[in-house]
PDB file of N, CA, C and O in Angstrom:
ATOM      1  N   UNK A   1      -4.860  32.313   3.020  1.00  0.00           N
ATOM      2  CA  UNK A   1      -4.436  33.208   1.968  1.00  0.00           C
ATOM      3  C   UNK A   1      -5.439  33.234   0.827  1.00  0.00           C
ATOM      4  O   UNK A   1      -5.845  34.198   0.179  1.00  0.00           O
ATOM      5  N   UNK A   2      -5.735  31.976   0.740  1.00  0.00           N
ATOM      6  CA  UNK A   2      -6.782  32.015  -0.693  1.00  0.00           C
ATOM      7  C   UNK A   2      -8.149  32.910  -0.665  1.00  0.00           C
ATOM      8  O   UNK A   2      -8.750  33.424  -1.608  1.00  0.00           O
ATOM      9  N   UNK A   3      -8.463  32.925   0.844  1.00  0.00           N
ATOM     10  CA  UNK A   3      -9.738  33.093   1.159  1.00  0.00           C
ATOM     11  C   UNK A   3      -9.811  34.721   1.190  1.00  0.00           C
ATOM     12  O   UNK A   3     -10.872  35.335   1.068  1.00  0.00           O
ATOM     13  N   UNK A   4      -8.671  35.272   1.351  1.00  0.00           N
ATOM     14  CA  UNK A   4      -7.938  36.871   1.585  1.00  0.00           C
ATOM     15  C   UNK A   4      -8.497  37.086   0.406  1.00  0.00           C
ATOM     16  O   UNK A   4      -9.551  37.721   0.370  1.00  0.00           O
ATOM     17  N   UNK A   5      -7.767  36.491  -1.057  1.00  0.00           N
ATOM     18  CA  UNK A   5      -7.204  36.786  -2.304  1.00  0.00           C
ATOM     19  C   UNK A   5      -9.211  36.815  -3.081  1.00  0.00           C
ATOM     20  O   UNK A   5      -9.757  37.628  -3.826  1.00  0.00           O
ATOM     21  N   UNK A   6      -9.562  35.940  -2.636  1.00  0.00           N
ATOM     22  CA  UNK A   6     -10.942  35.733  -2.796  1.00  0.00           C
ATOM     23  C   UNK A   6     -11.788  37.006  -2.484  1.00  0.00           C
ATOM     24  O   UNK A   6     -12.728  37.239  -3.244  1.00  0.00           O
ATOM     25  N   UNK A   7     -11.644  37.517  -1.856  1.00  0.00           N
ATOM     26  CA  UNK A   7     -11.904  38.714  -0.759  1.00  0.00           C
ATOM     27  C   UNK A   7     -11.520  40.176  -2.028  1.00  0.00           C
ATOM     28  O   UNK A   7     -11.431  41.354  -1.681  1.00  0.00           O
ATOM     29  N   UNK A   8     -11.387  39.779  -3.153  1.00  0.00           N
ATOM     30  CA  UNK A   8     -10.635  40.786  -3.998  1.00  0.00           C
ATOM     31  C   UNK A   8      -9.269  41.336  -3.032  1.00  0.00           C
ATOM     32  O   UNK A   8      -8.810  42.381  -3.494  1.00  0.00           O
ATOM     33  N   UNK A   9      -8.750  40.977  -2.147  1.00  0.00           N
ATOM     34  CA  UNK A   9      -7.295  42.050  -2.252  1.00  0.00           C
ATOM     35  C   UNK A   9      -6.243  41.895  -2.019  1.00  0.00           C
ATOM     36  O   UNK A   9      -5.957  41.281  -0.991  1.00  0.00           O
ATOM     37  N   UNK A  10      -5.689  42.164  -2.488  1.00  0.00           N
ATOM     38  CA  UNK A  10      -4.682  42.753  -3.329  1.00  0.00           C
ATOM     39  C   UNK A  10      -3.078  41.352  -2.524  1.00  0.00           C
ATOM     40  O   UNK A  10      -2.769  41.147  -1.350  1.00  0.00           O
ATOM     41  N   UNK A  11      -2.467  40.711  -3.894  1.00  0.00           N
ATOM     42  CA  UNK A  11      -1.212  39.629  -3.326  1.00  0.00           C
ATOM     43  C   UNK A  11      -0.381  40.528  -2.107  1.00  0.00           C
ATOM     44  O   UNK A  11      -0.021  40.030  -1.040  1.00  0.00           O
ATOM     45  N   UNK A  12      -0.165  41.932  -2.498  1.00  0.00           N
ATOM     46  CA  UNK A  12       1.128  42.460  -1.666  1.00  0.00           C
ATOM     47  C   UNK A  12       0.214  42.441   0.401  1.00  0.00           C
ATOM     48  O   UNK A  12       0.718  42.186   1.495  1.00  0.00           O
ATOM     49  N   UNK A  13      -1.088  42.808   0.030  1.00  0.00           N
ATOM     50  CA  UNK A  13      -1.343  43.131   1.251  1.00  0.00           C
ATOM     51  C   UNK A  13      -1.968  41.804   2.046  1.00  0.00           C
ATOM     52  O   UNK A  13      -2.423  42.039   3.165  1.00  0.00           O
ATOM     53  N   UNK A  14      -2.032  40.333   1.529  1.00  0.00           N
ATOM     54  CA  UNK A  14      -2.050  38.974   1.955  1.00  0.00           C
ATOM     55  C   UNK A  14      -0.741  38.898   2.092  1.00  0.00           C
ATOM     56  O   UNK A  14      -0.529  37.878   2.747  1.00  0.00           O
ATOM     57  N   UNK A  15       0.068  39.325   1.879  1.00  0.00           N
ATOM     58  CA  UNK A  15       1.752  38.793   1.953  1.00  0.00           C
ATOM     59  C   UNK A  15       1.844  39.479   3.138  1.00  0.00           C
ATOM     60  O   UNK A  15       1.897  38.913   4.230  1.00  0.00           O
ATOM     61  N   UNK A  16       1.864  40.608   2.989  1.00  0.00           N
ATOM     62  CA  UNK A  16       1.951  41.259   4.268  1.00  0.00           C
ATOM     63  C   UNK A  16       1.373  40.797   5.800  1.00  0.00           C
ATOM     64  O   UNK A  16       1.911  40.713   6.904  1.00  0.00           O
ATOM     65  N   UNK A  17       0.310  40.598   5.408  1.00  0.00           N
ATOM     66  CA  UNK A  17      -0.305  40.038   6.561  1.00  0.00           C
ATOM     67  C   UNK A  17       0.046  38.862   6.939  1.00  0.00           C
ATOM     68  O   UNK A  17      -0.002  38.718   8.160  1.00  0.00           O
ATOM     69  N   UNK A  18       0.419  37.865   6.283  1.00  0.00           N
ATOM     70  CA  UNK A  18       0.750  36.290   6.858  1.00  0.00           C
ATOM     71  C   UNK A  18       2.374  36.515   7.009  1.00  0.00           C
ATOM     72  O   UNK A  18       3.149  35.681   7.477  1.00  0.00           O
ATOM     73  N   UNK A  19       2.722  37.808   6.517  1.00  0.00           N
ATOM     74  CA  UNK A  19       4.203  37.675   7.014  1.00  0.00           C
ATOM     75  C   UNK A  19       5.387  36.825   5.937  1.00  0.00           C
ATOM     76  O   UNK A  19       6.484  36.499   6.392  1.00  0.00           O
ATOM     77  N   UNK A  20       5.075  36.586   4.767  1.00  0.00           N
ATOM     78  CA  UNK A  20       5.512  35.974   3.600  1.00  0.00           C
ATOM     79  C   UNK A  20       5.781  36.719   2.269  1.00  0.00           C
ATOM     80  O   UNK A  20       5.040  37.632   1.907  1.00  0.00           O
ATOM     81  N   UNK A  21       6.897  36.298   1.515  1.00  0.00           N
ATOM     82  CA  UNK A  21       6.949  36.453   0.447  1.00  0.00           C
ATOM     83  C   UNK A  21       5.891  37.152  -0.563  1.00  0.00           C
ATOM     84  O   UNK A  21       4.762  36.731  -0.310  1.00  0.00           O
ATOM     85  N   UNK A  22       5.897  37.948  -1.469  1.00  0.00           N
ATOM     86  CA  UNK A  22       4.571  38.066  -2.546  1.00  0.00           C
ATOM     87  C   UNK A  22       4.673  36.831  -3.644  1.00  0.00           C
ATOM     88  O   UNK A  22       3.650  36.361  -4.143  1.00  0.00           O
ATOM     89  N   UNK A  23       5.966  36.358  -3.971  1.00  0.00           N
ATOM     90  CA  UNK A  23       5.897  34.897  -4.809  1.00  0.00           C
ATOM     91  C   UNK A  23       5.007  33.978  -3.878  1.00  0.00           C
ATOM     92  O   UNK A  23       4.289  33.191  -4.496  1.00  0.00           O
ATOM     93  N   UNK A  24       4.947  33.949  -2.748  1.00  0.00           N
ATOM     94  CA  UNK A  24       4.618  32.788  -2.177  1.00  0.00           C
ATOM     95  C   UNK A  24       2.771  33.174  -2.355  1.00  0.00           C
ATOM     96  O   UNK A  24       2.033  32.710  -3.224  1.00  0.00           O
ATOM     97  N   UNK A  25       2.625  33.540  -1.936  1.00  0.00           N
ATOM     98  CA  UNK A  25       1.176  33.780  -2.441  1.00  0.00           C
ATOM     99  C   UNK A  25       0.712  34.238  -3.641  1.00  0.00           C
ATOM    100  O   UNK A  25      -0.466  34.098  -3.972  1.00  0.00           O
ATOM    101  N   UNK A  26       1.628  34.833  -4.398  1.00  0.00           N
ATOM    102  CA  UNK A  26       1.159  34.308  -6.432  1.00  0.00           C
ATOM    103  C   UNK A  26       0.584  33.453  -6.875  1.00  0.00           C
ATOM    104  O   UNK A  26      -0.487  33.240  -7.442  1.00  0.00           O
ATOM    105  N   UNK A  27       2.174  32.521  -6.268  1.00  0.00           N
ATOM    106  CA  UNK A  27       2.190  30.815  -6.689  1.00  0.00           C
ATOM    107  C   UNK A  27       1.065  30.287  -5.875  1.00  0.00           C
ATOM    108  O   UNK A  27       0.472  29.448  -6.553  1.00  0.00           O
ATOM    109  N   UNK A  28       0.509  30.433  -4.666  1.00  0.00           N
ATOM    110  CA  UNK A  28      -0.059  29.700  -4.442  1.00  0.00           C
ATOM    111  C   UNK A  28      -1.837  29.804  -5.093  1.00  0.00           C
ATOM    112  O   UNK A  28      -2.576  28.833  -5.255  1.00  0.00           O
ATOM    113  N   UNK A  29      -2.233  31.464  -5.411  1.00  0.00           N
ATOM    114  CA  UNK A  29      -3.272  31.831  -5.978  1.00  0.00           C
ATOM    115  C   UNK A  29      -3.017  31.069  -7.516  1.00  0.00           C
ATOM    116  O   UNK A  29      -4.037  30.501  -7.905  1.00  0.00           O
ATOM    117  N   UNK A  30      -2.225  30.994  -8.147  1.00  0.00           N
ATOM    118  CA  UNK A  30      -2.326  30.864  -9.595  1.00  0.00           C
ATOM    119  C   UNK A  30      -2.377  28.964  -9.101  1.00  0.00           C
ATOM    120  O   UNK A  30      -3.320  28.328  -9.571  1.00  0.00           O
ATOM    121  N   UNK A  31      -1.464  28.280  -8.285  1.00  0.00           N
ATOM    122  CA  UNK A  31      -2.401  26.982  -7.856  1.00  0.00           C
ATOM    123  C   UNK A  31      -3.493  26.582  -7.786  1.00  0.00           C
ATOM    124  O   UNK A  31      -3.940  25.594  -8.370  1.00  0.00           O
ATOM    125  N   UNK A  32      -4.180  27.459  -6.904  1.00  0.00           N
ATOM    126  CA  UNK A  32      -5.644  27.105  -6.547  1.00  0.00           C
ATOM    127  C   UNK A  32      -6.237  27.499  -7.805  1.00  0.00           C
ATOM    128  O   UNK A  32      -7.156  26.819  -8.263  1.00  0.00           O
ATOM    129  N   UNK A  33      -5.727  28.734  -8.539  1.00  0.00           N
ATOM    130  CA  UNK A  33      -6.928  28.849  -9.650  1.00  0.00           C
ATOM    131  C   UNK A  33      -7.100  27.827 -10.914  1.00  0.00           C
ATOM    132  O   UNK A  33      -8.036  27.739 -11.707  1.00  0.00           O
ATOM    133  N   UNK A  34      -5.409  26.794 -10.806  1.00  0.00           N
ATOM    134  CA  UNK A  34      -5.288  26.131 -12.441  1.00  0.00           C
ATOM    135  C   UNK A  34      -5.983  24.321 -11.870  1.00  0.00           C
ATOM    136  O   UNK A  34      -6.708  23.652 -12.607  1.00  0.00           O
ATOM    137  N   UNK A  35      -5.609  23.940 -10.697  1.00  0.00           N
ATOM    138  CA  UNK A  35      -6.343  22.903  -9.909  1.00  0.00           C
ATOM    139  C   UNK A  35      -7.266  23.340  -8.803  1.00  0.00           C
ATOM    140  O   UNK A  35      -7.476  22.265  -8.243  1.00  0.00           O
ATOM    141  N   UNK A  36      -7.756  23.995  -8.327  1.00  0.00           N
ATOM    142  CA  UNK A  36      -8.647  24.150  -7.513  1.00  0.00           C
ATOM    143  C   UNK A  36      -8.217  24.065  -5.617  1.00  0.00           C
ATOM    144  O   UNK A  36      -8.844  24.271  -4.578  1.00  0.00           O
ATOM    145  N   UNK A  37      -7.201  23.762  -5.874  1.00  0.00           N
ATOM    146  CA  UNK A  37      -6.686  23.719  -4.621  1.00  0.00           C
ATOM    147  C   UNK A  37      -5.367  24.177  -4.354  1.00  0.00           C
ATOM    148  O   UNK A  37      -4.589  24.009  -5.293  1.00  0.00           O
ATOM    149  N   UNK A  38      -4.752  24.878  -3.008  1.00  0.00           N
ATOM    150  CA  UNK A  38      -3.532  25.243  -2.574  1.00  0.00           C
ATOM    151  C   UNK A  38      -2.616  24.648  -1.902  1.00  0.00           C
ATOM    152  O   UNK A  38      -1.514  25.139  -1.659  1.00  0.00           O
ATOM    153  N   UNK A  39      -3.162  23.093  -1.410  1.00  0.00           N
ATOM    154  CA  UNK A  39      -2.517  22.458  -1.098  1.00  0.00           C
ATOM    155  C   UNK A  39      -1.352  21.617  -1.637  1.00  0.00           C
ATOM    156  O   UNK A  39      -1.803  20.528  -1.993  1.00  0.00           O
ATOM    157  N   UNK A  40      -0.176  21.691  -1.812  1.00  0.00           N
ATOM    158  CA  UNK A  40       0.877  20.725  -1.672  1.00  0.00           C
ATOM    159  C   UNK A  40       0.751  19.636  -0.885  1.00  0.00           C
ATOM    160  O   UNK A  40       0.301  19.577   0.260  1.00  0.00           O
ATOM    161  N   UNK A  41       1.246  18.640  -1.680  1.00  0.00           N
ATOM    162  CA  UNK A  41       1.320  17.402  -1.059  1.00  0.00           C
ATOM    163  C   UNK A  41       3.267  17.265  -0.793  1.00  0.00           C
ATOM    164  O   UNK A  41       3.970  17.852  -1.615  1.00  0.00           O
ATOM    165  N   UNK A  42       3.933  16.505   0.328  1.00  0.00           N
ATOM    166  CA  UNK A  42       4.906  16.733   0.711  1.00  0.00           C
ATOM    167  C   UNK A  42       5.410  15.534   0.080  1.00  0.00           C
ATOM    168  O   UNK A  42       4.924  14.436   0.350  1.00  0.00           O
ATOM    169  N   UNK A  43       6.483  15.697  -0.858  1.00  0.00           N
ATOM    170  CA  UNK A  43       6.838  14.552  -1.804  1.00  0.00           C
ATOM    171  C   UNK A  43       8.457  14.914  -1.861  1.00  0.00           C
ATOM    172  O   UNK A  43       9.033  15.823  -2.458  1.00  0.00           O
ATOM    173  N   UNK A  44       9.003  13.790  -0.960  1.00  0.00           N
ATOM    174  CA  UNK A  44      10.649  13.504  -1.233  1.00  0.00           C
ATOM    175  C   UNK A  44      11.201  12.592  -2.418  1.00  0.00           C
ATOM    176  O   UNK A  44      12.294  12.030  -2.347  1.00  0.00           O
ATOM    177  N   UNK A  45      10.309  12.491  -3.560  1.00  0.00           N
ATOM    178  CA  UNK A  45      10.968  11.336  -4.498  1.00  0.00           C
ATOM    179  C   UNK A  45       9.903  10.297  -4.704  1.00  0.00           C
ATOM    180  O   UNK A  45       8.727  10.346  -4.343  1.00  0.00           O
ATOM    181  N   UNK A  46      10.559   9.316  -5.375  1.00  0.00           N
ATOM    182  CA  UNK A  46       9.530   7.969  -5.841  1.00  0.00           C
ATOM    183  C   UNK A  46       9.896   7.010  -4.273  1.00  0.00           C
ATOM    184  O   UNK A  46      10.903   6.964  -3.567  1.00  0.00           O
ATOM    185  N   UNK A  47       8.862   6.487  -4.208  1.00  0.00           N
ATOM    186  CA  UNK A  47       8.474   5.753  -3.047  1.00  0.00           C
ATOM    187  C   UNK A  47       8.931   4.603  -2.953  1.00  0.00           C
ATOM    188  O   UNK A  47       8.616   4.015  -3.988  1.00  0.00           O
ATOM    189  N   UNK A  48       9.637   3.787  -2.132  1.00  0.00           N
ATOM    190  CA  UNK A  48      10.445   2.700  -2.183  1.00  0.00           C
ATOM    191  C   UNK A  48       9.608   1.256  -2.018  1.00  0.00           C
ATOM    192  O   UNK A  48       8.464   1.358  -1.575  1.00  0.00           O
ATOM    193  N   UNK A  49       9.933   0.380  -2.233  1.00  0.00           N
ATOM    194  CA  UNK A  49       8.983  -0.164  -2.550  1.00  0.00           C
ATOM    195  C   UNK A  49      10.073  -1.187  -1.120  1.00  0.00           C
ATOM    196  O   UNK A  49       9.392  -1.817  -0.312  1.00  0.00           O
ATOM    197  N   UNK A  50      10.800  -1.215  -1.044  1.00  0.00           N
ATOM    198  CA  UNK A  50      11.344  -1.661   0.264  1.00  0.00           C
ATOM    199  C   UNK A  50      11.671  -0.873   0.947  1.00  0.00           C
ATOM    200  O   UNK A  50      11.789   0.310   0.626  1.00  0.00           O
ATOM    201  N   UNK A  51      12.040  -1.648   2.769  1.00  0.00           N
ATOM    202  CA  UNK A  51      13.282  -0.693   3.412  1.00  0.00           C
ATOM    203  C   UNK A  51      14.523  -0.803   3.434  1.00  0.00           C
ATOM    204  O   UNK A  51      15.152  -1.768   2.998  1.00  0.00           O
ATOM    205  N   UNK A  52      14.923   0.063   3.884  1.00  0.00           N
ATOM    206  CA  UNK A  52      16.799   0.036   3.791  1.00  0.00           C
ATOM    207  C   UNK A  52      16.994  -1.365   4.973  1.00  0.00           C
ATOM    208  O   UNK A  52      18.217  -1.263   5.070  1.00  0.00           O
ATOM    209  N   UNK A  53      16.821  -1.957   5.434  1.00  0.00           N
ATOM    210  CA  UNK A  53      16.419  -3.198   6.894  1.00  0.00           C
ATOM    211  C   UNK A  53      16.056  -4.050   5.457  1.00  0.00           C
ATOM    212  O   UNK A  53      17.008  -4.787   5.199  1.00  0.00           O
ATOM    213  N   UNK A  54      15.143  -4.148   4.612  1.00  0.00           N
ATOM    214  CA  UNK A  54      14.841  -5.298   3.799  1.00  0.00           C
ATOM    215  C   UNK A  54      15.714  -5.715   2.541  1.00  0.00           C
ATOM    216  O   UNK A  54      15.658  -6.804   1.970  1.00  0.00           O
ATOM    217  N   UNK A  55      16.734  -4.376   2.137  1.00  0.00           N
ATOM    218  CA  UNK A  55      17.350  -4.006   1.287  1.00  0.00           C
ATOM    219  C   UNK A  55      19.017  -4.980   2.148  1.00  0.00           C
ATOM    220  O   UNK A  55      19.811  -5.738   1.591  1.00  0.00           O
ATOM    221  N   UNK A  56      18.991  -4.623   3.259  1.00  0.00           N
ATOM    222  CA  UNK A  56      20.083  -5.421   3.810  1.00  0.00           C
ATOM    223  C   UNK A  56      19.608  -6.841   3.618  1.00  0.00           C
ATOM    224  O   UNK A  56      20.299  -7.473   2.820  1.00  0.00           O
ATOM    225  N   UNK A  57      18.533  -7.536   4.189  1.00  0.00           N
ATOM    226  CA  UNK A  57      18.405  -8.827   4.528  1.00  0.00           C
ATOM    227  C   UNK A  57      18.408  -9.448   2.859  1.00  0.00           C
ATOM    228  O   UNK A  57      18.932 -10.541   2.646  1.00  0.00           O
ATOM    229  N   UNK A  58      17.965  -8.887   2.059  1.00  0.00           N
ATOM    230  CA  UNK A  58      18.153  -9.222   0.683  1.00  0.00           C
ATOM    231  C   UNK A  58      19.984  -9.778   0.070  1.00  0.00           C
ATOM    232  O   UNK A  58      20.548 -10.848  -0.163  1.00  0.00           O
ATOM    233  N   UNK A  59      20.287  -8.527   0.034  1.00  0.00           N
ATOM    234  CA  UNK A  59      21.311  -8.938   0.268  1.00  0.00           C
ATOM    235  C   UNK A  59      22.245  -9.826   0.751  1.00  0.00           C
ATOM    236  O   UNK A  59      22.984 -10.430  -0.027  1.00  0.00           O
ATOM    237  N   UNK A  60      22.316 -10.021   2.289  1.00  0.00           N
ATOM    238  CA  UNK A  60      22.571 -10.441   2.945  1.00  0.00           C
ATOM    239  C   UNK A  60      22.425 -12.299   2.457  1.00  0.00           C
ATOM    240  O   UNK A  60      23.220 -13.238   2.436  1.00  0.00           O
ATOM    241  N   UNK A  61      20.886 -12.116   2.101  1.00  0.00           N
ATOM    242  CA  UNK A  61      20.680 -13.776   1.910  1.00  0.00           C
ATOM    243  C   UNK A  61      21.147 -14.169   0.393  1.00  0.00           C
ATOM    244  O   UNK A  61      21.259 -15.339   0.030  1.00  0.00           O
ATOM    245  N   UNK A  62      21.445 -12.874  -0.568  1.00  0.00           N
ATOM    246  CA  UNK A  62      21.729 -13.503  -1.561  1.00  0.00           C
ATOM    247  C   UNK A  62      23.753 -13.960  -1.399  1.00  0.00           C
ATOM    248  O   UNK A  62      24.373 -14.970  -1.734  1.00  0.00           O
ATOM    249  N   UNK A  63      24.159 -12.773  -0.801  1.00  0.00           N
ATOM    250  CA  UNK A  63      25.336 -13.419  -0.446  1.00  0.00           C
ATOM    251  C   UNK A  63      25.712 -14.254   0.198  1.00  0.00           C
ATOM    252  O   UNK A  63      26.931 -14.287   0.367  1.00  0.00           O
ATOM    253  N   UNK A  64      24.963 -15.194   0.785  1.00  0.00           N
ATOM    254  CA  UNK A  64      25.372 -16.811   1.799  1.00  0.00           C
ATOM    255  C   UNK A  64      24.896 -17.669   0.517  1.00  0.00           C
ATOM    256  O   UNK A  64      25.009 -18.894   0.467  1.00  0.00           O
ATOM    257  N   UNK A  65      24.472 -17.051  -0.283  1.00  0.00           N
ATOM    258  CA  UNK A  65      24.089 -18.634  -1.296  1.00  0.00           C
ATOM    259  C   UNK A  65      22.940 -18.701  -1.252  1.00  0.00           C
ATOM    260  O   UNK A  65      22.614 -19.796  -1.710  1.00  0.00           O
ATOM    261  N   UNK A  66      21.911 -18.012  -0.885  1.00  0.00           N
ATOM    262  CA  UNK A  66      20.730 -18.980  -1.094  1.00  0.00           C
ATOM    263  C   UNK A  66      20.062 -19.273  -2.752  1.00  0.00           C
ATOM    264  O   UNK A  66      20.110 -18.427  -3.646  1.00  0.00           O
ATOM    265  N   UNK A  67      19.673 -20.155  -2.846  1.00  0.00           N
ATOM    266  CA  UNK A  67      19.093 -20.846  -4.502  1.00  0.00           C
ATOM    267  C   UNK A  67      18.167 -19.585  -4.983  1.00  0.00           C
ATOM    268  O   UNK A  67      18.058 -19.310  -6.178  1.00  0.00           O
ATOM    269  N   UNK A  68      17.473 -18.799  -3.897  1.00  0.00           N
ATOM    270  CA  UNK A  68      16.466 -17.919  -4.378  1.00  0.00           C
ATOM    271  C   UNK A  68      16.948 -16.925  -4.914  1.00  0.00           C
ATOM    272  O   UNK A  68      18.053 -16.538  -4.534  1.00  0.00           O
ATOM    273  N   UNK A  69      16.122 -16.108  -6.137  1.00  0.00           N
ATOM    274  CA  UNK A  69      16.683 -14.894  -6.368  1.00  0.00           C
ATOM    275  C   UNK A  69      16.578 -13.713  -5.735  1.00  0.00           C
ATOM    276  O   UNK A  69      15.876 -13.824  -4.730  1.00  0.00           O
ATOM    277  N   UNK A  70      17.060 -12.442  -5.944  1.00  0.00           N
ATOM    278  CA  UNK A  70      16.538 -11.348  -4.981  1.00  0.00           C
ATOM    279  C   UNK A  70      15.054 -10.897  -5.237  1.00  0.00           C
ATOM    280  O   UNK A  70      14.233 -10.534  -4.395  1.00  0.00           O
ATOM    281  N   UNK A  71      14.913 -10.998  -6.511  1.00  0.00           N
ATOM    282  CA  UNK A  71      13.332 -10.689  -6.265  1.00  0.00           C
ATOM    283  C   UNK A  71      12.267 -11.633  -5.799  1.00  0.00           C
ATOM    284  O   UNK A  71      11.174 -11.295  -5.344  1.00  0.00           O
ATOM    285  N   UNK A  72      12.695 -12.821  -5.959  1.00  0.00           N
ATOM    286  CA  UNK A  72      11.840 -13.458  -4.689  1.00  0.00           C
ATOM    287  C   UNK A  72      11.823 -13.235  -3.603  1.00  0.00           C
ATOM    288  O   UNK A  72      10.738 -12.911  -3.122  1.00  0.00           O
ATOM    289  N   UNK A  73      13.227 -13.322  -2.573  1.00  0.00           N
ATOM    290  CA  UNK A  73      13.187 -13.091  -1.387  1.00  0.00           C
ATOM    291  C   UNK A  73      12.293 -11.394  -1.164  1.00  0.00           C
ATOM    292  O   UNK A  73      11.567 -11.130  -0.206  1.00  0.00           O
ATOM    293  N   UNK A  74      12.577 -10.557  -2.194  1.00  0.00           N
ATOM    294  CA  UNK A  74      11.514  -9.432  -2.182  1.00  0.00           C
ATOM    295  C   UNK A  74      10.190  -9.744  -2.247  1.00  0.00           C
ATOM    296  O   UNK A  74       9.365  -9.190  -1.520  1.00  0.00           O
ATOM    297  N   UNK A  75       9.942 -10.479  -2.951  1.00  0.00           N
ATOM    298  CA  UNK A  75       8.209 -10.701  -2.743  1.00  0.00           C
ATOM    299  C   UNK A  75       7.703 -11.263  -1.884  1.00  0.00           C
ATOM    300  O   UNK A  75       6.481 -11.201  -1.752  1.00  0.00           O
ATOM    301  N   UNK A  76       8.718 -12.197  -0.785  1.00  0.00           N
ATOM    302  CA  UNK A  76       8.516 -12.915   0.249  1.00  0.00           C
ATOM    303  C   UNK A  76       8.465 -11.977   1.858  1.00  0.00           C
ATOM    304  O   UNK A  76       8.174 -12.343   2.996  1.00  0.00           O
ATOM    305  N   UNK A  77       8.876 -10.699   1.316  1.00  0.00           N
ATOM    306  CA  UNK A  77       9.110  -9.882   2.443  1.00  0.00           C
ATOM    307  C   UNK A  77       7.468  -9.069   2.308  1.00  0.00           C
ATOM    308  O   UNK A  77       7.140  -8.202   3.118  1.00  0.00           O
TER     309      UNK A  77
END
């Protein structure tokens, strides 16, 4: 798309052609022009710093008693 838009022409007739939206290729021209690139990066949220499997065993060991705290047994994982 960028390379179309580059090409001088015209958002409606790149939309047309890839079969998309005219927002979708706006947004993605006014992207590339304010950072230099059109790529999205695919981002569900802040990144866990455990797993839901380490998030159990944590647990798990703090409820039998052990002396350690949970963020140790986290740093131990």
């Amino acid at each position: 798309m960028i390379g179309k838009l580059e090409e001088a022409r015209t958002v409606t007739s790149v939309a047309a052609e890839f079969g998309s939206n005219k927002s979708v290729v706006s947004r993605a021209w006014k992207a590339f022009q304010t950072t230099g690139t059109a790529v999205r990066k695919v981002n569900s949220g802040r990144l866990r710093a455990n797993t839901a499997g380490n998030d159990r065993y944590i647990i798990l060991q703090v409820k039998r008693g052990r002396q350690q705290s949970a963020s140790v047994i986290a740093q131990q994982l």
